[in-house]
N, C-alpha and C positions, 0 to 999 in steps of 0.2 A: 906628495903629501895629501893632495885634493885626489879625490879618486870617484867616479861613477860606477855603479852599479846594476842592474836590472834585475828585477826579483819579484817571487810571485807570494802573495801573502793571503791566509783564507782566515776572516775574521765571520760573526755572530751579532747580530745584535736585536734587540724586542723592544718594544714602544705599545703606545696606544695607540697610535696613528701610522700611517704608512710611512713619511718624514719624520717621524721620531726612531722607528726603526734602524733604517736607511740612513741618520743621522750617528746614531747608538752605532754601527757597525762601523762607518767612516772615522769614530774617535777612537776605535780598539786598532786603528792600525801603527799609530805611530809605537803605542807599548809593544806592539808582537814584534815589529823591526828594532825595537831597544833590547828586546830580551835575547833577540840571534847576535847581534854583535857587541863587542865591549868598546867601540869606534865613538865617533863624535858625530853626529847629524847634523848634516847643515840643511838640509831639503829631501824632502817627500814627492816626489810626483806620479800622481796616478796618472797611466798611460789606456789603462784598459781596464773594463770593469764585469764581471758576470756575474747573474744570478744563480748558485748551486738549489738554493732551496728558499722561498717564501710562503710561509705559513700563516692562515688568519684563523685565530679561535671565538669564540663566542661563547659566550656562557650567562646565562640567566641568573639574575638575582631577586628575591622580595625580601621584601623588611618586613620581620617576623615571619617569616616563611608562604605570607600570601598577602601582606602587602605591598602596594608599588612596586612592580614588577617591572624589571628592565632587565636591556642584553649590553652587555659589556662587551666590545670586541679588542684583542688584543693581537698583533702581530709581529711575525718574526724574520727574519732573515738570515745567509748565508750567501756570504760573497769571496768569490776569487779576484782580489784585484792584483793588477801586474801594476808596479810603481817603478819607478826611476828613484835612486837613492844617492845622494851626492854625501859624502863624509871624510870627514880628516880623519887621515889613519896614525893614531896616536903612536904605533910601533917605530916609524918615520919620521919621528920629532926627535932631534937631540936636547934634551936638557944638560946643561952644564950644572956641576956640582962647585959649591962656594966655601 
C-alpha cells in the first residue's frame, strides 16, 4: 500500500531576490509531482539539487521618464531536483461497498 519512489522533477521560479527565487521554484515542486500521479503523497524529499539555468535582469526605471532613476534587479531560476516520493497507492486499497 505504502510505496517509495525516486524521481527527477525540473521546476522555474523568478523573485526579486536570489531566495525569493530559489524559494518560488522549491513551491512549484510539490504541484508538478501531484500532476504526474493520481496517488496520495505522504512525503517529498529532496535528495539532490542542480542549477539548469540562473538569470539576473536589470532594468532601469524614472518617474516621468527622467525623474528618480533607479535599477530594478529581478531573478530567475531552473532547477533539476531528484526527490524521494513516499505515497499510498490508492489502486491497493480495498473499499468495501455498504
Amino acid at each position: 500500500m505504502k510505496e517509495q519512489y525516486t524521481t527527477s522533477v525540473k521546476v522555474e521560479g523568478k523573485g526579486d531576490s536570489k531566495a525569493k527565487a530559489f524559494a518560488s521554484a522549491l513551491a512549484n515542486v510539490q504541484g508538478t509531482i501531484l500532476r504526474s500521479t493520481n496517488n496520495v503523497l505522504l512525503r517529498i524529499e529532496p535528495q539532490d539539487v542542480s542549477v539548469l539555468k540562473a538569470e539576473e535582469k536589470t532594468t532601469k526605471e524614472k518617474f516621468l521618464f527622467f525623474f528618480l532613476p533607479r535599477e530594478r534587479k529581478s531573478y530567475a531560476v531552473s532547477l533539476e531536483i531528484t526527490v524521494n516520493v513516499t505515497i499510498i497507492n490508492t489502486e491497493k486499497v480495498v473499499f468495501t461497498t455498504q
